[in-house]
DSSP file (Angstrom, degrees, kcal/mol; ACC not computed):
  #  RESIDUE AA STRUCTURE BP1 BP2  ACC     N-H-->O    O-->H-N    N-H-->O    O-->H-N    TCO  KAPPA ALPHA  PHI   PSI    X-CA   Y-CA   Z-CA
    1    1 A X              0   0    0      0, 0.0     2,-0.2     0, 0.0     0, 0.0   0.000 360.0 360.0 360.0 136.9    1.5  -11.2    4.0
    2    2 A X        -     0   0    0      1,-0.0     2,-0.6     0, 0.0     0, 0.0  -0.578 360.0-132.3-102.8 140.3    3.4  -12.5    7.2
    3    3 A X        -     0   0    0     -2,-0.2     2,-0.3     2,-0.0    -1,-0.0  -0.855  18.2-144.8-123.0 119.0    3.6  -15.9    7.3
    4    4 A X        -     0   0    0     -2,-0.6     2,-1.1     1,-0.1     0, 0.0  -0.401  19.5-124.9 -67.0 120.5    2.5  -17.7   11.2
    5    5 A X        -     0   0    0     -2,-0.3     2,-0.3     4,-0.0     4,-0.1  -0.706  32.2-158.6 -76.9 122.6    4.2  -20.6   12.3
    6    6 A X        -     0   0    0     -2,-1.1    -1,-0.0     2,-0.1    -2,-0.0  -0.716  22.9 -49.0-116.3 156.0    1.9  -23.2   13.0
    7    7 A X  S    S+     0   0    0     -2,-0.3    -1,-0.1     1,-0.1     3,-0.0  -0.015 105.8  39.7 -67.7 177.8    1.8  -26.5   15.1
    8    8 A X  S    S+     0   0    0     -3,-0.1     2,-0.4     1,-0.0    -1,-0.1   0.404  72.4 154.7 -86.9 129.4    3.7  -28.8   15.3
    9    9 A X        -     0   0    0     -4,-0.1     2,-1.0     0, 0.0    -2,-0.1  -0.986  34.5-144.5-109.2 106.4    6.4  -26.9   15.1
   10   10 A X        -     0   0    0     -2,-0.4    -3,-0.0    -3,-0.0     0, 0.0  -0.635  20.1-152.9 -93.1  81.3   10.0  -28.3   16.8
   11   11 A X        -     0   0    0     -2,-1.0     2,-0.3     1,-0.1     0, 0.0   0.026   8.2-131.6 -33.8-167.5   11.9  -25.5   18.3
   12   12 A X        -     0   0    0     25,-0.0     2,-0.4    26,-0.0    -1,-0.1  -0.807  16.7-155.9-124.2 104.1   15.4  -25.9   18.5
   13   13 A X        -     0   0    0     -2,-0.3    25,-0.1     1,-0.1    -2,-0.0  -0.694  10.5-165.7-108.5 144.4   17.3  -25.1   21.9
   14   14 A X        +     0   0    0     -2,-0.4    97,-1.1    96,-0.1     2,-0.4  -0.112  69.3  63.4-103.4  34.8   20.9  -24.1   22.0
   15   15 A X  E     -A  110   0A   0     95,-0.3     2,-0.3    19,-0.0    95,-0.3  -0.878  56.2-163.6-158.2 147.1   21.4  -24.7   25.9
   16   16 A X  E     -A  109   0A   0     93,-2.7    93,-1.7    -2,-0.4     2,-0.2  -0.990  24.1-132.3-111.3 132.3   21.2  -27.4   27.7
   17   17 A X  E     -A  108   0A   0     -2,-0.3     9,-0.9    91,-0.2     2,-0.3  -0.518  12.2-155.5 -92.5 157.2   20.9  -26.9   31.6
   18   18 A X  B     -D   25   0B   0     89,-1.0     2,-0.3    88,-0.3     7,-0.2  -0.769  24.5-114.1-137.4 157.2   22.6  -28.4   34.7
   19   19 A X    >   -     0   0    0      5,-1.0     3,-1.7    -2,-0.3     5,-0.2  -0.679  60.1 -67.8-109.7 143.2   21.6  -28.8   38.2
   20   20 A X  T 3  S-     0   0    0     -2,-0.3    -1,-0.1     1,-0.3     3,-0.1   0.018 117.6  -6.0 -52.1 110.7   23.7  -26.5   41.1
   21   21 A X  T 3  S+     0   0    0      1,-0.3     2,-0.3    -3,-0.1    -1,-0.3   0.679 112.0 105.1  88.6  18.6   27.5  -28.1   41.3
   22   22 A X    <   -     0   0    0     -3,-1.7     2,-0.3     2,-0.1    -1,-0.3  -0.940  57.6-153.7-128.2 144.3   26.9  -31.0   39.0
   23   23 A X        +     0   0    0     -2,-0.3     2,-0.4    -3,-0.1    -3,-0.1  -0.392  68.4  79.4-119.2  81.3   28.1  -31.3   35.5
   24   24 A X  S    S-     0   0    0     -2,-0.3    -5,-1.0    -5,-0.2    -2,-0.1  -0.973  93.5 -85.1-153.0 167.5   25.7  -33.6   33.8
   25   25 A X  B     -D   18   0B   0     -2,-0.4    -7,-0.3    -7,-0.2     3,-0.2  -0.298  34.1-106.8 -64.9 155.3   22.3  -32.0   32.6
   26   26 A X  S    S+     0   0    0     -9,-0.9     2,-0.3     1,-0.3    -8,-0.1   0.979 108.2   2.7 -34.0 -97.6   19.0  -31.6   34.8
   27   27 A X     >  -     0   0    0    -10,-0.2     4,-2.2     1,-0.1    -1,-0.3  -0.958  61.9-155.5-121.1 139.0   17.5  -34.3   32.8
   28   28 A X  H  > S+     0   0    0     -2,-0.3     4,-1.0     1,-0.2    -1,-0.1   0.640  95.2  60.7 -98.6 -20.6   19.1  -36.5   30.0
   29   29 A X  H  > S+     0   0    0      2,-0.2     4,-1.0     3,-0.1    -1,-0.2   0.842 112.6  45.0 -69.0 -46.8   15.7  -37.5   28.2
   30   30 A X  H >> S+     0   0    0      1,-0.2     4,-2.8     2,-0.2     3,-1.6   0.992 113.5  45.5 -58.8 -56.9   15.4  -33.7   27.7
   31   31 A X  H 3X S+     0   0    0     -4,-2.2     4,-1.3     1,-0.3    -1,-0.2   0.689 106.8  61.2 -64.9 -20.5   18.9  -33.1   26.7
   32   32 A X  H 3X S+     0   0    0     -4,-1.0     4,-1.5     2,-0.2    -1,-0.3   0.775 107.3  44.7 -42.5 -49.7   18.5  -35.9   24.5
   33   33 A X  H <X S+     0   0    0     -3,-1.6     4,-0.7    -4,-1.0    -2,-0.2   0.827 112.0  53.2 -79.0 -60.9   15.8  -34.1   22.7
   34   34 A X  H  < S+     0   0    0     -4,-2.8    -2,-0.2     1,-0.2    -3,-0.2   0.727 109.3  39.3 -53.1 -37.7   17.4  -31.2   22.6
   35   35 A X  H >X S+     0   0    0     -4,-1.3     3,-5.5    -5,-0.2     4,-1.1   0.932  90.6  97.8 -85.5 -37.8   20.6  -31.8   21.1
   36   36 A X  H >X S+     0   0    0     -4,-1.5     4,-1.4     1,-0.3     3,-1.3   0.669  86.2  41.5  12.0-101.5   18.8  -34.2   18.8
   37   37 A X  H 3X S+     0   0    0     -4,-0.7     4,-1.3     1,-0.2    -1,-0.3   0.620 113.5  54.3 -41.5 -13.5   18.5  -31.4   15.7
   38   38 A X  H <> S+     0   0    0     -3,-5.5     4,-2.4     1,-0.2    -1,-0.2   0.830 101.4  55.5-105.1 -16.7   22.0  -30.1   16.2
   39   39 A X  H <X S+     0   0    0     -3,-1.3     4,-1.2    -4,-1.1    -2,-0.2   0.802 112.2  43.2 -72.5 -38.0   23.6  -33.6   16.0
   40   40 A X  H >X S+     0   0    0     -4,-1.4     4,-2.3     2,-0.2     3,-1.9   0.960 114.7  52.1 -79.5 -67.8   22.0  -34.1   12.4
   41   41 A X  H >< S+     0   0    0     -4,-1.3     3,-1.4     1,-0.3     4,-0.4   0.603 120.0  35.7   1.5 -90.8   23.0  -30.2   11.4
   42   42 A X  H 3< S+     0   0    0     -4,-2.4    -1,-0.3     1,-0.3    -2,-0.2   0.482 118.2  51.9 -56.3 -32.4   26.5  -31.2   12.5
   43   43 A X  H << S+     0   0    0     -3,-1.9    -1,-0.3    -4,-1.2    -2,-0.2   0.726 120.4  37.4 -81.8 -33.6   26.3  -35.0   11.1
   44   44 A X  S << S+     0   0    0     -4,-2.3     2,-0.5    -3,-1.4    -2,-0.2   0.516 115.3  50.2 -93.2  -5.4   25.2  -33.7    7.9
   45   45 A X        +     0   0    0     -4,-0.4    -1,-0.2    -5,-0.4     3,-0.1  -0.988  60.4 172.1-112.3 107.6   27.3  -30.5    7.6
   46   46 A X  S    S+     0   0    0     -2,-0.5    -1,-0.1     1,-0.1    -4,-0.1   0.422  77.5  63.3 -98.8  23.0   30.9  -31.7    8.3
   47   47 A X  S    S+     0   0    0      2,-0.0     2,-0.4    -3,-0.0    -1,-0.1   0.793  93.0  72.6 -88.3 -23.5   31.9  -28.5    7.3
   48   48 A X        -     0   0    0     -6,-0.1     2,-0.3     1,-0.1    -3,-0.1  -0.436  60.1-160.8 -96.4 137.6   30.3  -26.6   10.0
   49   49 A X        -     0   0    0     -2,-0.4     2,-0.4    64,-0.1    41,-0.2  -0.637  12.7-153.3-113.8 166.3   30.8  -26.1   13.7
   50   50 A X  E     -b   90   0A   0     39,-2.2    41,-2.1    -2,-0.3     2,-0.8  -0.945  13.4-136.6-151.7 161.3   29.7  -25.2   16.7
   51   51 A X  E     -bC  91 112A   0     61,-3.3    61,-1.0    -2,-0.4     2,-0.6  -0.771  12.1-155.8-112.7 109.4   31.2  -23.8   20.1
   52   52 A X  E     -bC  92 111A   0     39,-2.6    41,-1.7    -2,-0.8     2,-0.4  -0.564   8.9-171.0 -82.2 117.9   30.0  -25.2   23.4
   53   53 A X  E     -bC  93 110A   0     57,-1.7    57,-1.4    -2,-0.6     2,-0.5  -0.680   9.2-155.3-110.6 154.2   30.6  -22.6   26.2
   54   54 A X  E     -b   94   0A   0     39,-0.9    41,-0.6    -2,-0.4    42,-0.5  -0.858  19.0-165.9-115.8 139.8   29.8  -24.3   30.1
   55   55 A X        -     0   0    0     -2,-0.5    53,-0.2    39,-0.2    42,-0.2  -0.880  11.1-153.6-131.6 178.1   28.9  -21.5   32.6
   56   56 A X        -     0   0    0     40,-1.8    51,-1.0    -2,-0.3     4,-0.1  -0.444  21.0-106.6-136.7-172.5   28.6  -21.4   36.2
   57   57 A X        -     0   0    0      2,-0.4    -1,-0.3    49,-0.2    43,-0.2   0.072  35.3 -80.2-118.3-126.5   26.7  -19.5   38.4
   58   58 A X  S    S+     0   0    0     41,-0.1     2,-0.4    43,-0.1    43,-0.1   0.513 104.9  78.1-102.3 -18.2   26.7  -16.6   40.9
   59   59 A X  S    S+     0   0    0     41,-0.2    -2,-0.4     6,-0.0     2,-0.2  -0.681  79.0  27.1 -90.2 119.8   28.0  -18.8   43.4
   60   60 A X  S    S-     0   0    0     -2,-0.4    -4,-0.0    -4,-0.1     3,-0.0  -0.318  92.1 -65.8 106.8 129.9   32.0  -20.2   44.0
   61   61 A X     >  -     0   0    0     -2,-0.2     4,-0.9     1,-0.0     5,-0.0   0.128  48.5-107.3 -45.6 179.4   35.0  -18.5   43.0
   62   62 A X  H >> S+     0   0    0      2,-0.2     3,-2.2     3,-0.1     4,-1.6   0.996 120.9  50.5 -51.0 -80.1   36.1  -17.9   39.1
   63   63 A X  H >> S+     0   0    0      1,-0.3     4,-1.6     2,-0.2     3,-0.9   0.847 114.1  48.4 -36.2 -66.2   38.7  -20.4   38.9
   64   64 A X  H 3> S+     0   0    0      1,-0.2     4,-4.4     2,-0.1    -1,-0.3   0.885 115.1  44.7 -54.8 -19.3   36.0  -23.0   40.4
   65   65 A X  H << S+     0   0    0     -3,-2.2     4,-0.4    -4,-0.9    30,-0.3   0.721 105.3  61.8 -71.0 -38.4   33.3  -21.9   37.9
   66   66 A X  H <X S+     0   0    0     -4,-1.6     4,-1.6    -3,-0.9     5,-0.3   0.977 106.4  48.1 -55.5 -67.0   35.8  -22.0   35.1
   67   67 A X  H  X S+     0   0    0     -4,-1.6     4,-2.4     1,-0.3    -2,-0.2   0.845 111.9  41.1 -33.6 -57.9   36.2  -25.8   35.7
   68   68 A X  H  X S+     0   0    0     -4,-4.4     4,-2.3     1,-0.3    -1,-0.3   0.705 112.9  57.5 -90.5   5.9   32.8  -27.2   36.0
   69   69 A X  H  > S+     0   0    0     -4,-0.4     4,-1.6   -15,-0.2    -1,-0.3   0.722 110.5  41.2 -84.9   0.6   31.8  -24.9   33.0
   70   70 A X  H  X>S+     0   0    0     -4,-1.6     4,-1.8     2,-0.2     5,-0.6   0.820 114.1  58.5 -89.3 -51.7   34.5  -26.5   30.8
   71   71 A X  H >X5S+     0   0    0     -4,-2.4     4,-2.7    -5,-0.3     3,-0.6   0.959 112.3  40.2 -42.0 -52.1   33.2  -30.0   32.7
   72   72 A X  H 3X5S+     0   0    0     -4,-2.3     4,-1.8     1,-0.2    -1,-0.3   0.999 114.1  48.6 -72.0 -40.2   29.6  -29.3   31.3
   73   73 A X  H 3<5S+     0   0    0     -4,-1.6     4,-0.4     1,-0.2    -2,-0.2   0.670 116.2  47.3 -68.2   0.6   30.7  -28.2   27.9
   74   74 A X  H <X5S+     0   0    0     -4,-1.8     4,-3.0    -3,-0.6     3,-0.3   0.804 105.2  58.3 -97.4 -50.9   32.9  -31.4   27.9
   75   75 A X  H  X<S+     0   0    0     -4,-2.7     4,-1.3    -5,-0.6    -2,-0.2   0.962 115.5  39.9 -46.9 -47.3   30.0  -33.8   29.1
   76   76 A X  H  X S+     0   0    0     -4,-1.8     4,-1.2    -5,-0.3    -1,-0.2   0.736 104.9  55.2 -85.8 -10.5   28.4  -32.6   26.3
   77   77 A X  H >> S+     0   0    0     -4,-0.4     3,-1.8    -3,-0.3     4,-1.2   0.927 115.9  52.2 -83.0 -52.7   31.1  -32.4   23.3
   78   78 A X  H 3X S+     0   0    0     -4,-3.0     4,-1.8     1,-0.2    -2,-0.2   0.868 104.6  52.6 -51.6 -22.0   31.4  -36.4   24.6
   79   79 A X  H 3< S+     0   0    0     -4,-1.3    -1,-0.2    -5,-0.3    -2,-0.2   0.861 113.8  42.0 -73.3 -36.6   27.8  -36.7   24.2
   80   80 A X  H <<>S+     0   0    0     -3,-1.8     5,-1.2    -4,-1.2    -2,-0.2   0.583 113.2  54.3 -88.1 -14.0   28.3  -35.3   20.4
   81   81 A X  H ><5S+     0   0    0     -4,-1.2     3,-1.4     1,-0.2     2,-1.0   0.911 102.1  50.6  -0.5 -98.8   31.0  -37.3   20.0
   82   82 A X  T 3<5S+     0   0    0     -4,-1.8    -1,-0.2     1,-0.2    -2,-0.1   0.023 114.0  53.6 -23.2   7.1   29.3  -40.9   21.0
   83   83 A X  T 3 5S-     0   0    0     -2,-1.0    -1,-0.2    -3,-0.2    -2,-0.1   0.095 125.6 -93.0-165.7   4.3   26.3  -39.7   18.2
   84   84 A X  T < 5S+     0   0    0     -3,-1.4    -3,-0.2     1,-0.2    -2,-0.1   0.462  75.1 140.9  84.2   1.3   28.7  -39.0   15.1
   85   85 A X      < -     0   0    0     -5,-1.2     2,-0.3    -8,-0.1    -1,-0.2  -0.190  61.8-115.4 -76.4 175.2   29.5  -35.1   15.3
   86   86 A X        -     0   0    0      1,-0.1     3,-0.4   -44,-0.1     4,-0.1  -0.616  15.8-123.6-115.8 161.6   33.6  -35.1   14.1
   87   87 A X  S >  S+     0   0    0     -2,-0.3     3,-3.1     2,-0.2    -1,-0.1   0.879 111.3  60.6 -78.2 -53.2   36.0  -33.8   17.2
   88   88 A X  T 3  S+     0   0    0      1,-0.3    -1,-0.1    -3,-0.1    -3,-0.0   0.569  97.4  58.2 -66.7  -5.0   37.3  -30.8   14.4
   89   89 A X  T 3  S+     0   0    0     -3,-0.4   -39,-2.2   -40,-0.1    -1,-0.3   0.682  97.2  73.7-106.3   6.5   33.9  -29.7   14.2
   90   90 A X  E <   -b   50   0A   0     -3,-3.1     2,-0.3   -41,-0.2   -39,-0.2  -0.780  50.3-172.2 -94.0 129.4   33.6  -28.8   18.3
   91   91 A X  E     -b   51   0A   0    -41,-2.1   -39,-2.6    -2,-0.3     2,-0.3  -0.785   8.7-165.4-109.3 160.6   35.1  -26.0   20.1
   92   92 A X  E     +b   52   0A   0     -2,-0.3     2,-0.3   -41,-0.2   -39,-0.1  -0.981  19.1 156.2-154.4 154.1   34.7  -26.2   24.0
   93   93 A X  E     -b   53   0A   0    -41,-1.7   -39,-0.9    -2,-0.3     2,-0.2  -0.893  33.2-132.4 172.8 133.4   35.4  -22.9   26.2
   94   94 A X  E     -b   54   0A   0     -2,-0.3   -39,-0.2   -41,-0.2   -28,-0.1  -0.435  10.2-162.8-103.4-178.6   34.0  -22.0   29.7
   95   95 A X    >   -     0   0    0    -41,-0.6     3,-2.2   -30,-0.3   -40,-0.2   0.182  26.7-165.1-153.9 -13.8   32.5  -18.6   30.4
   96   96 A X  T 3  S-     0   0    0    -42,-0.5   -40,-1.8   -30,-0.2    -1,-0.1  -0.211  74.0 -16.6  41.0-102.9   32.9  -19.4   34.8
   97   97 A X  T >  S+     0   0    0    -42,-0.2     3,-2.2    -3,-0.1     2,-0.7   0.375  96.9 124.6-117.8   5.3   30.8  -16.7   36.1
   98   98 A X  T <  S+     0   0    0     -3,-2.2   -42,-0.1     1,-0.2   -40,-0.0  -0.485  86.9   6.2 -88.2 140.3   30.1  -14.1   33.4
   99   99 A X  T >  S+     0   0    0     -2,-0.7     3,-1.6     1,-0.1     6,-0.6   0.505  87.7 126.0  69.5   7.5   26.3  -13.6   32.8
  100  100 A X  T <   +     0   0    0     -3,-2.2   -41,-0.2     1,-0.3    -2,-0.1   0.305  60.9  68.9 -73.3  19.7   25.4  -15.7   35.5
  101  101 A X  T 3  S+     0   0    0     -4,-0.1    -1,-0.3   -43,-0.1     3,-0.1   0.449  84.6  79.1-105.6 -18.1   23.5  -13.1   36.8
  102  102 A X  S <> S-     0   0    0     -3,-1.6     4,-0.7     1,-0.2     3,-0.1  -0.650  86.6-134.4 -72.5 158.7   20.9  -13.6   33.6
  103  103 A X  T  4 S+     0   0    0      2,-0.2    -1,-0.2     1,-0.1    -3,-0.0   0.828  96.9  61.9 -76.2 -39.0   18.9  -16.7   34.8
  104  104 A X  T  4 S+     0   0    0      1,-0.2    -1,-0.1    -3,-0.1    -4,-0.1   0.830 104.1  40.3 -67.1 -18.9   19.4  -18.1   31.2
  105  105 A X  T  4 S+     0   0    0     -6,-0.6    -1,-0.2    -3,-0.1    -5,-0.2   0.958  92.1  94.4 -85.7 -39.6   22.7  -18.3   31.1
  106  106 A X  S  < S+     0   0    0     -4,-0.7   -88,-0.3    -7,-0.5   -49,-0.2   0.170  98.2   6.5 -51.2 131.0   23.7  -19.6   34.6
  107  107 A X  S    S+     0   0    0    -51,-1.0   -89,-1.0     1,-0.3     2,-0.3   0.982 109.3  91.6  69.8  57.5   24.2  -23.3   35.1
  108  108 A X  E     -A   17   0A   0    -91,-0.2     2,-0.5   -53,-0.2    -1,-0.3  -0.913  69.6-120.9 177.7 150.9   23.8  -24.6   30.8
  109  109 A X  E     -A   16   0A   0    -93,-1.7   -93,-2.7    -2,-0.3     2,-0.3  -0.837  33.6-150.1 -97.3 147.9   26.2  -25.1   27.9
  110  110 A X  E     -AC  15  53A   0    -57,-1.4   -57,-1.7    -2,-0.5     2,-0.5  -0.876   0.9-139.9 -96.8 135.5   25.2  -23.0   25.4
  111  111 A X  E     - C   0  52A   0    -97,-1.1     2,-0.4    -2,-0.3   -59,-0.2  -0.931  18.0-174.5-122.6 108.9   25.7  -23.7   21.9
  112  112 A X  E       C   0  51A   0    -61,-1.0   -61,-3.3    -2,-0.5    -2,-0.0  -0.797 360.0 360.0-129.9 117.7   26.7  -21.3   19.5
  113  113 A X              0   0    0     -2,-0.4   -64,-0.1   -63,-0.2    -1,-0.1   0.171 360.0 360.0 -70.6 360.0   27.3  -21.1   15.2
């Protein structure tokens, strides 16, 4: 027998998204929410990590793209920081313009186990 999840049920999302050229998040109540579960993971595991990659979009050279995705994954390692996560358990690494053609990836740190 397959077993249904049923509500309420708390996804858990592993990108947070940013509004064109800016590196702090869309909305911060959201991202708030969202990082929420990975900040207890990470607060209760201090063995475990995780690696925040910044993208950019289709738009803008590499080299600029490179920058503000390490600037979003950076906004956000301070964010996990500020909240108890350990500095040894965060990697940060920009991704500039590759896969920015997928909608999901363009413009969001991603967050990755």
């Amino acid at each position: 027998m397959v077993k249904v999840a049923t509500k309420p049920y708390k996804p858990t999302f592993h990108f947070v998204e940013f509004e064109f050229d800016a590196a702090e998040p869309i909305n911060v109540k959201t991202m708030a929410k969202q990082l929420a579960p990975h900040i207890a993971h990470l607060t209760a595991n201090p063995s475990h990590f995780v690696l925040l990659q910044g993208a950019g979009d289709d738009s803008g050279s590499f080299n600029y793209n490179f920058k503000l995705g390490m600037s979003r994954a950076t906004f956000i390692e301070n964010y996990l920081l500020e909240r108890g996560v350990l500095q040894s358990q965060i990697k940060v690494s920009s991704v500039s313009k590759a896969n920015s053609h997928l909608k999901p990836y363009a413009r969001t740190v991603h967050l990755s186990y």
